[in-house]
N, C-alpha and C positions, 0 to 999 in steps of 0.2 A: 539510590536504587534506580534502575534500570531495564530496561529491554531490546534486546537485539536482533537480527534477523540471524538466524540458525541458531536460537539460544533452544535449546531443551525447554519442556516445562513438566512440571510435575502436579498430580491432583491434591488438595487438602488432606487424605488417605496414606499417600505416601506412592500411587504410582503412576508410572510415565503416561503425561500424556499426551505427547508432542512435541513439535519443533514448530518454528517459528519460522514459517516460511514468506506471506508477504507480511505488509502492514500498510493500513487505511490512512494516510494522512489528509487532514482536511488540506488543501491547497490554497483557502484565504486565511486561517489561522498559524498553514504550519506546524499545528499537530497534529499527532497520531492519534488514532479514536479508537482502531481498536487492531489485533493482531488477528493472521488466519494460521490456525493451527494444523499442520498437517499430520495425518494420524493413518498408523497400518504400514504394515511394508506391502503385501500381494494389495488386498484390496482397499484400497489408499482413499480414505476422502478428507477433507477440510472441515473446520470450524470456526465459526466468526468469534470471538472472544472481547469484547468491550475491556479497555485498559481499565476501568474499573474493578474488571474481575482477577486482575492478577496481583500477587505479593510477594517479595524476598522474604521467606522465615530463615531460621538457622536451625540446621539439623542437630543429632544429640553430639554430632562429629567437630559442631563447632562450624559446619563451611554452610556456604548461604545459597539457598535453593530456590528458584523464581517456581511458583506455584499458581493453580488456579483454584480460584477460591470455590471448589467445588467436587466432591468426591466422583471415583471413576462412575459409579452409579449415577450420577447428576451430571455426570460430563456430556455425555448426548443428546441433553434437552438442549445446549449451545446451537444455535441457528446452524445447518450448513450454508457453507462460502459457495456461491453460484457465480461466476467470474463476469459472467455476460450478464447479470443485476447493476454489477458496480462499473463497468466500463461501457455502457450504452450501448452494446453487442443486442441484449435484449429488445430494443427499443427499435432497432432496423427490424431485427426478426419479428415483430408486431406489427410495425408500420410500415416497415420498406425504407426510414427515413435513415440518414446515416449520419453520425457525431458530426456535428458543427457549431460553432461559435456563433453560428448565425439565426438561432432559434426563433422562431415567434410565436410565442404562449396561445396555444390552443389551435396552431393549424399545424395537422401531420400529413404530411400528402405521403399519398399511397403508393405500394411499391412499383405501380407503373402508371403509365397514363392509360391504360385498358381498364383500370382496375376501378372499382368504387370506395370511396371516401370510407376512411376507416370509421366504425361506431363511434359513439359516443363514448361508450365504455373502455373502447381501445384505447381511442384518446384520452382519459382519466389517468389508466394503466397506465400509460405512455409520460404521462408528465411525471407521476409518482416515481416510473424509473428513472427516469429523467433527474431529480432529485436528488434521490440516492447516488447517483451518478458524481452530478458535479459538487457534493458534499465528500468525496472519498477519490483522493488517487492513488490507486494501485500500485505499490511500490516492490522491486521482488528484489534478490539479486542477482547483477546482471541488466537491472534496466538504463539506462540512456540517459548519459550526464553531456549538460546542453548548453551551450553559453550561449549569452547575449544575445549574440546577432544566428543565434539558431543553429550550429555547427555541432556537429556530434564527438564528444571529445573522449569521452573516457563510458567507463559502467558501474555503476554502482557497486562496492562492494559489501560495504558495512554502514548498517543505519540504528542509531540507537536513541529511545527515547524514555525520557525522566519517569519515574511513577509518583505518584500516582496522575500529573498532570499532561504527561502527553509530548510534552516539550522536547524537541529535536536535542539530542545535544552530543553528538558525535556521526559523523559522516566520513567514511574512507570512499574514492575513487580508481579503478584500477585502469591505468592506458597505456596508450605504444605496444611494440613490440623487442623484444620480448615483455610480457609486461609487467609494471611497477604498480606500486600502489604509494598512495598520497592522500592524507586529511584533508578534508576540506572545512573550513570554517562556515559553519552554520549561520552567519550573518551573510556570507557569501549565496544563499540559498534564496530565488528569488520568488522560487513557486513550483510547481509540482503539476504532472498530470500522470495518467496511466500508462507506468513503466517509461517514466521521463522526469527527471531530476534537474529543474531550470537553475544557475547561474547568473547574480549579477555580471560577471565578469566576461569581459569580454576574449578571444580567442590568445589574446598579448597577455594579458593577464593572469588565463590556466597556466602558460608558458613560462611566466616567468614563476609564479610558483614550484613549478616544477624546480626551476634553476635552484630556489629558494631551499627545498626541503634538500639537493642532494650534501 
């Protein structure tokens, strides 16, 4: 059993309730935590979905249906997906500060030097999103397949993970011109950030897969 990015889902009730637009992977485990549902055609919002909550049953047709464990009436208690929570977007707009590697726990300097030292409270806010941040990278398709030495090779096309644990276990690539598509082996996968698919492999070695799969 499985989940995919633009897989359909359906309620415990029997109706639609979404597609499978990004998904949260932890970037030191390598799994996915939880999927963001997108829902509505005119007035369109998201919902956070913990892998937990979703199941393949089999309909009375015999074909197998990924579902959330939860009727369309209980569907909208699901958290909504706030994009600048999980990619540190909110964190500038409180502090001024902007994503970096470079953090130091408990000092947020402020959006200018005019400005005065954010609260205490800010600061609290500010690590909590912080947090959630680098617990969750942002994965869609279309984001940015990266090797080794940092080079931008291909885009994400297809990302699928095991249920009920989370576990990556299919990855497609799409690059060049016109463009192709190609698996990528999930041992090859060396880490993750938002809307960035890192690569042990260095720039010789996408290449020569490439040679490989045609």
């Amino acid at each position: 059993m499985r989940v995919c990015l633009g897989d359909r889902l359906w309620t415990n009730d029997g109706h639609e309730a979404g597609t499978v637009e990004w998904m949260l992977l932890d970037p030191t485990s390598h799994r996915v935590n939880a999927v963001v549902i997108r829902r509505g055609l005119i007035l369109r919002h998201s919902l956070v979905a913990p892998l937990g909550e979703l199941q393949v049953v089999k309909t009375a047709e015999h074909e197998e249906r990924l579902i959330v464990r939860r009727s369309r009436a209980d569907l909208e208690t699901l958290p909504e997906f706030h994009r600048e929570l999980f990619t540190g977007e909110l964190v500038w707009q409180l502090t001024g500060e902007r994503a970096t590697p470079f953090f130091i726990p408990g000092w947020l300097p402020p959006a200018s030097l005019q400005e005065s030292p954010p609260s205490t409270e800010v600061i609290e806010l500010g690590e909590l999103v912080r947090a959630i941040d680098q617990a969750n990278a942002v994965l869609h398709r279309g984001a940015a397949i990266v090797t080794a030495e940092g080079e931008r090779v291909g885009h994400l096309q297809e990302l699928c993970a095991s249920l009920p644990d989370g576990q990556v276990v299919h990855v497609t690539a799409r690059h060049g011109l016109p463009p192709h598509e190609m698996e990528i082996p999930v041992e090859a996968i060396s880490g993750a950030d938002d809307g960035m698919l890192f690569l042990r492999w260095w720039r010789q070695d996408f290449e020569q897969a490439i040679r490989s799969a045609r």
